[in-house]
N, C-alpha and C positions, 0 to 999 in steps of 0.2 A: 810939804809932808815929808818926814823922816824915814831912812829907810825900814826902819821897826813897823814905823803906822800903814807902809805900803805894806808889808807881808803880814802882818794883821788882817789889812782889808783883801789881800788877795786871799787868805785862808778863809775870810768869812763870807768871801764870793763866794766860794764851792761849799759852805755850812761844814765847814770840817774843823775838827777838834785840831788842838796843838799835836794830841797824840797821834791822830790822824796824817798830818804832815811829816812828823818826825819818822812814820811809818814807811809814807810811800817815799821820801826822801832819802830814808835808807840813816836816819841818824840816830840814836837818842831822845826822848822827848824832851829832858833838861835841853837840850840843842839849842830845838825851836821856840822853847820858853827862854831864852835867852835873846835868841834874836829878833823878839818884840820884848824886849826889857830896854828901859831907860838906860840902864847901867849893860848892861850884856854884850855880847862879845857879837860882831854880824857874821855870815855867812863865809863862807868860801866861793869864790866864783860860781867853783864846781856843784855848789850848791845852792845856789841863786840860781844858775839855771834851771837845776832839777824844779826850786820852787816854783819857779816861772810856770816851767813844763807840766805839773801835777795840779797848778794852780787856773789854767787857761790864761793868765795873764802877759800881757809884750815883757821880752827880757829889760829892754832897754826904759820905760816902764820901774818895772821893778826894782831895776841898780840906779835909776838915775832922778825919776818923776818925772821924766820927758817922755812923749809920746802918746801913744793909744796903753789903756789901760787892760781892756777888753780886745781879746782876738777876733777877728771877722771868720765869719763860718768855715771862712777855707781856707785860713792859716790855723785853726782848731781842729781841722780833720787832717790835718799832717803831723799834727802832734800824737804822742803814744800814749797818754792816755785815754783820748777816742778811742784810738784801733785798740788799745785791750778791751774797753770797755764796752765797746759796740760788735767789734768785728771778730775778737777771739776768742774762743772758748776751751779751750786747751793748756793749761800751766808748762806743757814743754815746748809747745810753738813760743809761748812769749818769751822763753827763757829764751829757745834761739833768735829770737827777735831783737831782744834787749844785749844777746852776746854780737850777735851779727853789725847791732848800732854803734857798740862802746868799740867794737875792732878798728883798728885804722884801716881809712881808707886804701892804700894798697894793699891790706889782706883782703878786702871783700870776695872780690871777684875767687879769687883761691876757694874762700871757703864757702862761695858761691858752687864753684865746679864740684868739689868735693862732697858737698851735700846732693847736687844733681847726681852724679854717678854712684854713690851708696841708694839713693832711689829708685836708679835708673837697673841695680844689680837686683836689687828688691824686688821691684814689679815687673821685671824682664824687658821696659819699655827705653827705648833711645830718648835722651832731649831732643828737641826737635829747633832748637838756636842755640849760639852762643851772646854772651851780652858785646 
């Protein structure tokens, strides 16, 4: 299978429109009509992933045709679009969610502390750990 006919069939896993993916993927819809096109242009890494990610499907899967197609329940609940869709209901929690994810790793923790003690000034309360 081609990489086009994999994200075809990973988009028509989840019943979601071309527009639909080029939405949550964050592109164009000409994009993702390309990247199931005979002729079209594929993906960017960085964007094979997102598909992966918004799609429920293995990365390695989707870039290669090797692997599991389908995630197991509990490589699915580590993925973000579970936790938006299940667990958050709030448009600025996932913003800080999805800024806190794209940050590099040695920023976290920083912007970890920093957000505890803007809350901590807030509700008058101490953290009660450090990570």
């Amino acid at each position: 299978m081609r990489l086009r006919s994999r994200i075809q069939a990973a988009r028509r896993l989840q019943d979601m429109t071309q527009t639909e993916l080029a939405r949550l993927v964050g592109v164009q819809r000409s994009a993702a009509s390309h990247w199931e096109s005979p002729t079209g242009k594929s993906p960017t890494v960085s964007n094979l992933r997102k598909i992966a990610k918004v799609t429920g499907v293995g990365f390695e899967w989707l870039a290669t045709g090797r692997g599991r197609m389908t995630l197991s329940s509990e490589e699915a609940l580590e993925g973000m679009p579970v936790a938006l869709a299940e667990l958050i209901d709030d448009d600025v929690e996932i913003r800080l969610i999805r800024a806190f994810r794209e940050a590099p790793a040695k920023s976290r923790l920083t912007i970890l502390e920093v957000t505890e003690q803007i809350a901590a000034l807030r509700t008058g309360k101490r953290r009660s750990s450090r990570a």
